[in-house]
C-alpha positions as CSV (number, residue, x, y, z in Angstrom):
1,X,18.2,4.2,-49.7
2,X,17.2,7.5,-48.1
3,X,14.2,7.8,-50.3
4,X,12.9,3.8,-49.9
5,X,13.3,5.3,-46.1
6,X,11.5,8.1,-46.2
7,X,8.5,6.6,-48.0
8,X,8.2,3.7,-45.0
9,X,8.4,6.4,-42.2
10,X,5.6,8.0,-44.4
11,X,3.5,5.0,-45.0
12,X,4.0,3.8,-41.3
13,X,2.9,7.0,-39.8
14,X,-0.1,7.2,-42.3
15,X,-1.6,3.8,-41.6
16,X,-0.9,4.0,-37.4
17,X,-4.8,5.5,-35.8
18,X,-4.6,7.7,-33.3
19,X,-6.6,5.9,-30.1
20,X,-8.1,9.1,-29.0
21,X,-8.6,12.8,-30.3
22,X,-7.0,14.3,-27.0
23,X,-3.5,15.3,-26.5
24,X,-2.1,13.6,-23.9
25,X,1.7,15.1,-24.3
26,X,3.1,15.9,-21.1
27,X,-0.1,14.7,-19.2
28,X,2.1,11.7,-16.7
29,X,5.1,14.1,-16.1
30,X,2.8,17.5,-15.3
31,X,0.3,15.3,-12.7
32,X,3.3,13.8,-11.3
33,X,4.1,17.6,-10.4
34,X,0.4,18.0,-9.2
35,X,1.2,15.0,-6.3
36,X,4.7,16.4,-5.6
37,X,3.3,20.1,-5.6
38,X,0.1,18.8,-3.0
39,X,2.5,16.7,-0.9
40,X,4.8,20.1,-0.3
41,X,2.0,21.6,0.6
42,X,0.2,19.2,3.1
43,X,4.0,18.4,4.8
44,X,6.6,21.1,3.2
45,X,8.9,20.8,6.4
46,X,9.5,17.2,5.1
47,X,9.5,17.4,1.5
48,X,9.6,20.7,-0.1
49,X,13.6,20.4,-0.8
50,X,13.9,16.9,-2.2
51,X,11.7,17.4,-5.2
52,X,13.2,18.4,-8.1
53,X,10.1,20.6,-8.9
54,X,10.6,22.7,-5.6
55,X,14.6,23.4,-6.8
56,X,13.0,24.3,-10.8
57,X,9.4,26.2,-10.0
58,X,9.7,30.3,-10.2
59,X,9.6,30.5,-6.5
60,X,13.2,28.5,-5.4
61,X,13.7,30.5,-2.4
62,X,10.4,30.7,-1.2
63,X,10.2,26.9,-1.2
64,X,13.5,26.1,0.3
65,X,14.0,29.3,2.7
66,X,10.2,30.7,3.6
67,X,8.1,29.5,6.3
68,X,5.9,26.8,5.8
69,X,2.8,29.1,5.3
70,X,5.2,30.5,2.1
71,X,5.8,27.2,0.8
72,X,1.9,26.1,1.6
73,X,1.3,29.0,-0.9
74,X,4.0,28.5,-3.5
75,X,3.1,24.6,-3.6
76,X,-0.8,25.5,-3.9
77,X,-0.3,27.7,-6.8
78,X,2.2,25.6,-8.9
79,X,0.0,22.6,-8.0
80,X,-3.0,25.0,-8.9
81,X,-1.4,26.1,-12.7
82,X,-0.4,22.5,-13.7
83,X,-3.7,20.6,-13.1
84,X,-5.0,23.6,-14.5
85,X,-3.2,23.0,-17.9
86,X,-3.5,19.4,-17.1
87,X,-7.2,19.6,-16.7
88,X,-7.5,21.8,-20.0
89,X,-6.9,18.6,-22.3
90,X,-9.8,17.2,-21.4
91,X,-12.3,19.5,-20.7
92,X,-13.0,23.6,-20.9
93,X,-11.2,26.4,-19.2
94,X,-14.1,27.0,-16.9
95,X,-14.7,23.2,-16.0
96,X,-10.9,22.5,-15.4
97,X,-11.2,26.5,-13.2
98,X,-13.9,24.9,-11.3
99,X,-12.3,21.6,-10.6
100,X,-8.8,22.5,-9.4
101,X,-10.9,25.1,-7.2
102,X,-13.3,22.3,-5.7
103,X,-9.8,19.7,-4.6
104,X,-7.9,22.9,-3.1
105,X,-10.5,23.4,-0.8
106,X,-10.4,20.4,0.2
107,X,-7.0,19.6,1.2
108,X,-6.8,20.3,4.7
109,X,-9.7,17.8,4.9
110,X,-7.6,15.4,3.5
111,X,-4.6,16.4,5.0
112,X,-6.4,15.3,8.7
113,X,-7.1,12.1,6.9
114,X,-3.3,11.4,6.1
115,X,-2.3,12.6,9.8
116,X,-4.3,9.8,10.7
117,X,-2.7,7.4,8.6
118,X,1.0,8.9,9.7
119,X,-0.3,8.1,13.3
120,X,-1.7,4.6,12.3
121,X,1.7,3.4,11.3
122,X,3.4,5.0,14.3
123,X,1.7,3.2,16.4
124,X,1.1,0.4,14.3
125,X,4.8,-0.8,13.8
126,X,6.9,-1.0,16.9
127,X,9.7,-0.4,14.3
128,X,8.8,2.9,13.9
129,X,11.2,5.4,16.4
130,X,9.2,9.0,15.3
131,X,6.0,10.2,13.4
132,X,9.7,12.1,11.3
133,X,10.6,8.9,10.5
134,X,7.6,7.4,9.0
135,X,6.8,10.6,6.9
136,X,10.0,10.5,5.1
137,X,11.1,6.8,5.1
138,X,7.8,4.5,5.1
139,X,6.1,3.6,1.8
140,X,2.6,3.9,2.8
141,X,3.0,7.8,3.4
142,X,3.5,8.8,-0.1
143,X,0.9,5.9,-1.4
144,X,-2.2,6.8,0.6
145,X,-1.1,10.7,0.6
146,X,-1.7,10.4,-3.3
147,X,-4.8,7.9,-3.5
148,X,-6.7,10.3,-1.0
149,X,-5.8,12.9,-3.1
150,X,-6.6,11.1,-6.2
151,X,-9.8,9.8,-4.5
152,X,-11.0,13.3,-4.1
153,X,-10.6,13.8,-8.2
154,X,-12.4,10.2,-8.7
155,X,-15.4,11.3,-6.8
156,X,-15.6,14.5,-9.1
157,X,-15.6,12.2,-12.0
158,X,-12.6,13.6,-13.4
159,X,-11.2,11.1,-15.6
160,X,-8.0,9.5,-16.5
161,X,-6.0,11.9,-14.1
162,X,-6.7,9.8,-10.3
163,X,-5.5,6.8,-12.0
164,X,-2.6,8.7,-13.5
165,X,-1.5,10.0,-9.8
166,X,-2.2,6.2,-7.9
167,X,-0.1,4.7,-11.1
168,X,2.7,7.1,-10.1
169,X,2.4,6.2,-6.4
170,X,2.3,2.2,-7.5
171,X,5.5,3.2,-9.5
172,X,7.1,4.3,-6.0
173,X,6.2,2.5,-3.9
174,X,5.0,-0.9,-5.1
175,X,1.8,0.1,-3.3
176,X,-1.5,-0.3,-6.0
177,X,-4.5,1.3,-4.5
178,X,-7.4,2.2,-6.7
179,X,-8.5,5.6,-6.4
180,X,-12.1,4.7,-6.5
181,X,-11.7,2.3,-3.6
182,X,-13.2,3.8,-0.3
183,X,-10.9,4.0,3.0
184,X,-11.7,5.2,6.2
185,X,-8.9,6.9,8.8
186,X,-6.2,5.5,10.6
187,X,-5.3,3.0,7.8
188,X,-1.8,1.9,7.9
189,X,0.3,-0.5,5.1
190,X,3.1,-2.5,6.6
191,X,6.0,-2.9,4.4
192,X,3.8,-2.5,1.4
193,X,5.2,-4.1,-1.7
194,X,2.8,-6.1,-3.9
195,X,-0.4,-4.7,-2.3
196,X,-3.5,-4.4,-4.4
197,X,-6.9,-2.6,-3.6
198,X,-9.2,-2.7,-6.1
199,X,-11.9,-0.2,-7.4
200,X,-15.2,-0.9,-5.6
201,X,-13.0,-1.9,-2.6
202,X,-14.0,-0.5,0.8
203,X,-12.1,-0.4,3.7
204,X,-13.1,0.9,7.2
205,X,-11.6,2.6,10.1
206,X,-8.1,1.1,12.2
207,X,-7.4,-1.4,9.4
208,X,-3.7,-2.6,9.0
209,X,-2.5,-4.8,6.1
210,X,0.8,-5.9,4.9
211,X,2.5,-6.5,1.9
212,X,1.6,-8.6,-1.0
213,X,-2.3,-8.6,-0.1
214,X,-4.8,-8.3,-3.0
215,X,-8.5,-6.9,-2.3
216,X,-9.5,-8.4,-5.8
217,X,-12.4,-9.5,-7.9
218,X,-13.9,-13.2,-8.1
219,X,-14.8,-13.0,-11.4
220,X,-16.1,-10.8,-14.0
221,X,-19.5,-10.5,-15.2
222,X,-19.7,-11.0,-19.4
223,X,-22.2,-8.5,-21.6
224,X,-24.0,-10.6,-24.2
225,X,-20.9,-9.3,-26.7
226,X,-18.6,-10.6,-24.8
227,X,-17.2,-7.2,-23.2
228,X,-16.6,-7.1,-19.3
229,X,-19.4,-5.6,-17.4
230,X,-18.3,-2.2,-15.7
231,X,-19.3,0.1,-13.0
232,X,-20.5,-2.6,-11.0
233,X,-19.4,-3.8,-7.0
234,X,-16.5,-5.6,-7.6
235,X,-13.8,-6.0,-4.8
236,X,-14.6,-6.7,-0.8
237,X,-15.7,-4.8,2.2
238,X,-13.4,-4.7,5.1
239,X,-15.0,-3.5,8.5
240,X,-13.1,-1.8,11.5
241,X,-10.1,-2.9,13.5
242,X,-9.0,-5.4,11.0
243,X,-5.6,-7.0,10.1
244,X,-4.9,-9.2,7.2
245,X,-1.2,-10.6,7.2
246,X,1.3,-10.5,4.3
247,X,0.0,-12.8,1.1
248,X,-3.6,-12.6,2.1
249,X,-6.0,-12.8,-1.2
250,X,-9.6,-11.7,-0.4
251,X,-12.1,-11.4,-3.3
252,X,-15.5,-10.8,-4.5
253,X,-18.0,-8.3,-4.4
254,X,-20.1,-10.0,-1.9
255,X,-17.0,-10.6,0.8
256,X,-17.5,-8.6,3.5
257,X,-14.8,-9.4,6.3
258,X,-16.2,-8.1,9.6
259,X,-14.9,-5.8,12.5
260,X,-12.3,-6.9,14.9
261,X,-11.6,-9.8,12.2
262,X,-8.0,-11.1,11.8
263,X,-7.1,-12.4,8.2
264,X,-4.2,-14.9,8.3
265,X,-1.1,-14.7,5.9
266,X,-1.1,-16.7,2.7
267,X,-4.8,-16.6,3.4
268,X,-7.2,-17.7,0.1
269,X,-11.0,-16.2,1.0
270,X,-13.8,-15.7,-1.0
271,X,-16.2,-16.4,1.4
272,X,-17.4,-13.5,4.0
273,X,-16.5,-13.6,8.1
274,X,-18.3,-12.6,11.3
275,X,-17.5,-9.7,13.6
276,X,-14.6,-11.0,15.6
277,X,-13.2,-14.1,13.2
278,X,-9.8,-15.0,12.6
279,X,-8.8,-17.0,10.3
């Protein structure tokens, strides 16, 4: 019996292809620690303690006891070695160096993006009591922390790892934001659950949407094989100052939903509005 066994594992593994000459093992868990790492850093005095990555990194007491300029650091570099490593399974040393030294640099720009978004939901939801409470209890703080930093990584062209860190932050929070889509400051998510932004989605400044709202596609566009077409403007533009209401489906490419608009819940539109509509 052993033997009929052993020859099935051995013909099963022989005839299953491998999908890609890259090893991917321990790719999800280690960027998971690259958001967790980036969030300490950006907000420590919030989060540094309650990840289980700040209690197991080589640096415990500078993350739970130092200052926040310590725990900056310690975050920074731990974030730093992982997407290294991470990086390193799909391109060279020097290209995967060069990379994690490009988005370092550029997260206090996109930490003054997220403060805007903290400040957009403050104000935003008379629910809200403190800017405290928001960082550590609303889901659109941890969802839009990690597509802006997963944005950053998309506009480098890095591949596979932004949707890797917006998949983790979907996982979370119920929140799925593309991390090609383009959003402006001040953008808040009510509630949250069951949103969707898509890839060639744009979104401008001041907009507020709440849960179960889908910036989708129309319809896809057919090569003469029969394969989807890619790279092309998919999703809808959303101007300044707008709010869509909970269930809200807008899509197309060619939507564009102007400033100051109002998009009504349950709301099916595939059709473009004026400055000012609401609907």
């Amino acid at each position: 019996m052993e033997d009929r066994i052993s020859r099935a594992i051995k013909l099963t593994v022989d005839n299953i292809s491998q999908v890609s000459g890259h090893d991917f093992i321990g790719m999800k868990s280690n960027v998971r620690k690259v958001c967790e790492y980036l969030q300490i850093a950006m907000f420590p005095s919030y989060i540094g303690q309650d990840f289980e990555i700040c209690r197991t990194c080589s640096h415990p007491d500078s993350c739970r006891q130092g200052t926040d300029s310590e725990r900056r650091t310690v975050a920074l570099s731990g974030a730093a070695d992982v997407l290294v490593k991470v990086l390193c399974q799909l391109m060279t040393f020097r290209e995967a160096s060069d990379a994690v030294e490009q988005l370092i640099v550029k997260i206090p720009e996109i930490k003054k993006l997220v403060d805007t978004d903290i400040q957009a939901a403050y104000e935003g939801d008379p629910a809200a009591e403190s800017i405290d409470e928001v960082i550590l209890a609303y889901p659109s703080f941890p969802a839009i922390c990690i597509y802006r930093i997963a944005h950053e990584l998309y506009t480098m062209k890095i591949p596979v790892i932004p949707r890797i860190m917006t998949e983790y932050a979907h996982e979370i929070t119920g929140i799925d934001i593309h991390p090609g889509a383009k959003i402006g400051s001040y953008f808040f998510i009510d509630h949250g659950t069951g949103v969707v932004i898509g890839e060639t989605s744009t979104i401008g400044n001041h907009v507020k949407i709440y849960q179960h709202v889908t910036l989708g596609a129309k319809s896809f566009d057919i090569n003469p094989d029969g394969s989807l077409v890619k790279g092309i403007k998919r999703h809808p533009d959303i101007g300044d100052n707008v709010v869509i209401y909970a269930g809200a489906t807008i899509l197309g490419g060619s939507t564009k939903i102007g400033n100051s608009c109002v998009v009504g819940g349950n709301v099916w539109l595939t059709h473009s509005l004026e400055e000012g509509q609401t609907l």
